[in-house]
C-alpha positions, 0 to 999 in steps of 0.5 A: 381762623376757625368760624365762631358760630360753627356748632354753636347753639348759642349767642346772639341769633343775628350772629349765627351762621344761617342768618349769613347763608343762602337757603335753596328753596328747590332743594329739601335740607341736610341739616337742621338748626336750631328752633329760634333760627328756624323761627327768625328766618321765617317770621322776619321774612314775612315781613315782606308781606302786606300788613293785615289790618292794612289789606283791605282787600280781603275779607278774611278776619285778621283780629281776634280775641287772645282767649279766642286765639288761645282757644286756636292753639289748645285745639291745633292737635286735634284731627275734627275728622276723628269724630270717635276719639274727639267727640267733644269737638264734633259735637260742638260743629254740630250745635254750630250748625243748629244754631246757624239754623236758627239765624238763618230762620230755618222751619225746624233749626234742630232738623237742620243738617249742615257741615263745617268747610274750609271755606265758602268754595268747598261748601258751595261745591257741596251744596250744588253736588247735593242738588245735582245728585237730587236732580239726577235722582228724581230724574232716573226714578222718573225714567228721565234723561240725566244727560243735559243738567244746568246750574243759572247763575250771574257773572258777579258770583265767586268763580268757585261757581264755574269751577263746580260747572267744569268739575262736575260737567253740569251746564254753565248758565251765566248771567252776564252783568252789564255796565249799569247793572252788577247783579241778576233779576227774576226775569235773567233767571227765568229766562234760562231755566229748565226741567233740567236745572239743577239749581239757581243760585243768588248771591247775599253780598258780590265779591265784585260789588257789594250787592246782593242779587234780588232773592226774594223775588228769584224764590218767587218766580221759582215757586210760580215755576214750580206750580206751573211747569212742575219744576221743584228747582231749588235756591242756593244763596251764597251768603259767603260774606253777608250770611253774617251781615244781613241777620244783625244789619237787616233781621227783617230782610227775607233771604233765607229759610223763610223763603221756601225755595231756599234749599241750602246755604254757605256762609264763610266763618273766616269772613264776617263770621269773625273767624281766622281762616279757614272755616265755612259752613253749609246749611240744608233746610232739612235732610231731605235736602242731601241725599243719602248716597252721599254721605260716606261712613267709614269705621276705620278710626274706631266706629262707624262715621258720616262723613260729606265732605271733599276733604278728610283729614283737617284741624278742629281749631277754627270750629271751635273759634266759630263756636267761641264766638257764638257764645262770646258775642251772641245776637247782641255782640255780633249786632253791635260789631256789625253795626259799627262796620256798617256805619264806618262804611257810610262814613266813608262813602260819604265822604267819598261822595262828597269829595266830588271825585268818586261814583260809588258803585253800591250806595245801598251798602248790603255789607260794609263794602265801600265800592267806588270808580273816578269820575270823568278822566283826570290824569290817572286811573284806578290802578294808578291810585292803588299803586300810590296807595301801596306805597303808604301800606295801603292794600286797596285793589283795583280791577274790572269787572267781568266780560260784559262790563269789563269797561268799568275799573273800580277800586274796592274797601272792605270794612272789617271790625278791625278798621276803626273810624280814625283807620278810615280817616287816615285812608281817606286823607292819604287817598285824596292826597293820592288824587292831588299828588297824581292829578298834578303829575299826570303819570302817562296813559296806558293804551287800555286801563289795565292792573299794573304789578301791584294790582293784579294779584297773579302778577303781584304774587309772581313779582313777590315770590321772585323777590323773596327767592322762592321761585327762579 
């Protein structure tokens, strides 16, 4: 009997033929099939994936306005790199970064210079390859040697911070952190620069723990060595996530442009600038900050273009989702959204406290980042709680922190606007019930508290891609 659903390009999608058939991920299509099929395929095989609002892992936005994502999908077609033929679109990543500028307390916001990125990564990178370029200028013009530069930095940055050591053959000067200390001081700093520093860089909100680095005292001793040594070394503040914190959380906190060693600034749009991923930013104090040999232009998209940035080719959509969410919220909407993160994150930290089994890590809260470890040994680990978690939906990970003070295991929450008080109450009754449950079964001890399958995220990721076929 021949097969019903051969040729046919109707009928219930379940009942078609490709819903029976294997697909092989190493081999490129003959054929087509029909767009719902294609559609249904993929969308029902994400669901293997964790839910979003539930990872609370990642710091990426995952909730936005249907006006913002409508604003997404009208913008989709648009190269933002044609800046001669979307003109409109490149004008408004311009007013972003000015008024970034102007949250970040620049001198002049309308001499700001700056660039969307894809994320902090690209615009850290930038901001360094910018300082390097400074450095190794003023150094020939002095008919000095360019041959040693440094970059000093802590152990608590983004690795992006090594990997812009190792791809740009500049000195790696880190920071190490310590068991009671996550975060680096004036006097670490000092310690490690030189005439041949091209940068320092501090952090407005660690990855690892939700602190910041002292910034305003690290500007300090930089203005000291400059008026004693003759080192104009500048700051480099990556703001990644607390670049969108601090301006509503804190206003009076001095950690950027008003301090005058402050050279340039990333701040991730696709964080807690409330964005979708991936957008970032990069902002100078002024143009003398970027050196003009490195901005390219080029004339072959039909008139003569700046261009600073690694990649070339990119969607416009996110810029402009940044910049709805500028005139959507202004000061007063992003004060108030961060104001309920920041009070959600209290809650649970307090709450964490007062269930007598955890230490919180970052009791100052720099972000709505609720950093936390078990207290005394009781049966379980860290990494067990997380994987108990995950089988309620929960993504909470579990890690060490780098070498140095790799004997602390931790568990992480990022609080984002679309974590509500009831979400957190409902985490923290699945979480106790979590400890109780584990504490009466006493899973066995590894050798060394290590992550398992589900929280180290290149074990997990291989483990997941097996499952779904796309690796053999």
């Amino acid at each position: 009997m021949s097969d019903p659903t051969e040729g046919a390009w109707f009928g219930p999608i379940h009942g078609r033929r490709q819903f029976r058939e294997h697909i092989d991920p190493m081999q490129f299509p003959a054929d087509g099939m029909p767009p719902a099929e294609a559609y249904e395929l993929l969308h029902t095989g994400l669901m293997l994936d964790g839910r979003e609002t539930l990872n609370l892992a990642s710091f990426v936005t995952t909730w936005m306005e249907p006006e913002a994502e409508a604003l997404i999908h009208d913008t989709l077609r648009k190269n933002h790199i044609d800046h001669e033929e979307y003109p409109a679109a490149s004008l408004v990543e311009e007013g972003c970064v000015h008024m970034l500028g102007a949250l970040f307390n620049a001198p002049d916001p309308a001499k700001v210079v700056g660039v969307g990125t894809i994320g902090s990564s690209e615009a850290i990178m930038l901001g360094l390859l910018a300082h390097k370029r400074t450095w190794r200028n003023r150094r020939e013009a002095a008919g000095l040697s360019t041959d040693h530069p440094n970059v000093v930095y802590g152990a608590e940055t983004h690795v992006v911070w090594d990997k812009f050591a190792n791809y740009f053959d500049v000195e790696m000067r880190k920071i190490p952190m310590t068991a009671d200390r996550y975060v680096v001081s004036a006097e670490d700093v000092e310690s490690r620069v030189d005439e041949n520093t091209i940068a320092v860089g501090a952090v407005l909100g660690t990855t690892h723990i939700g602190e910041a680095d002292p910034i305003e005292a690290i500007n300090d001793l930089l203005v000291r060595v400059k008026h004693e040594r003759g080192w104009d070394i500048p700051l480099h503040v990556d703001g990644a996530s607390g670049a969108f914190i601090a301006p509503f959380a804190e206003p009076e906190l001095a950690w950027d442009f008003r301090l005058p060693q402050v050279a340039s600034i990333n701040a991730s749009g696709h964080k807690y600038g409330l964005v979708y991923p991936g957008v970032g930013w990069l902002i100078f104090r002024d143009a003398s900050k970027l050196p003009e040999d490195l901005v390219f232009s080029v004339n072959y998209l039909g008139g003569a273009q700046p261009t600073y940035t690694f990649n070339f080719s990119r969607g416009s959509a996110m810029i402009q989702a940044q910049m709805y969410n500028f005139l959507r919220l202004g000061r007063t909407g992003y004060t108030s959204i961060v104001g309920n993160m920041m009070a959600n994150a209290r809650h649970l930290n307090d709450a964490l406290v007062a269930s007598g089994r955890f230490e919180i890590l970052n009791p100052g809260l720099s972000e709505p980042v609720v950093t936390f470890r078990l207290k005394g040994d009781p049966g379980f680990d860290v990494y067990h709680l997380s994987a108990r978690l995950r089988q309620d939906g929960w993504i909470v990970p579990a890690y060490s922190l780098p070498p140095d003070a790799e004997q602390v295991h931790l568990m992480r929450v990022v609080v984002r606007l679309d974590l509500s008080r009831q979400m957190i109450d409902l985490l923290l009754r699945d979480l106790l019930k979590a400890c109780d449950d584990l504490a009466s079964e006493q899973p066995s001890h590894r050798a060394a508290a290590k992550p398992d399958l589900w929280t180290a995220p290149a074990r997990a990721a291989a483990h997941s891609k097996a499952r779904t076929g796309f690796v053999r």
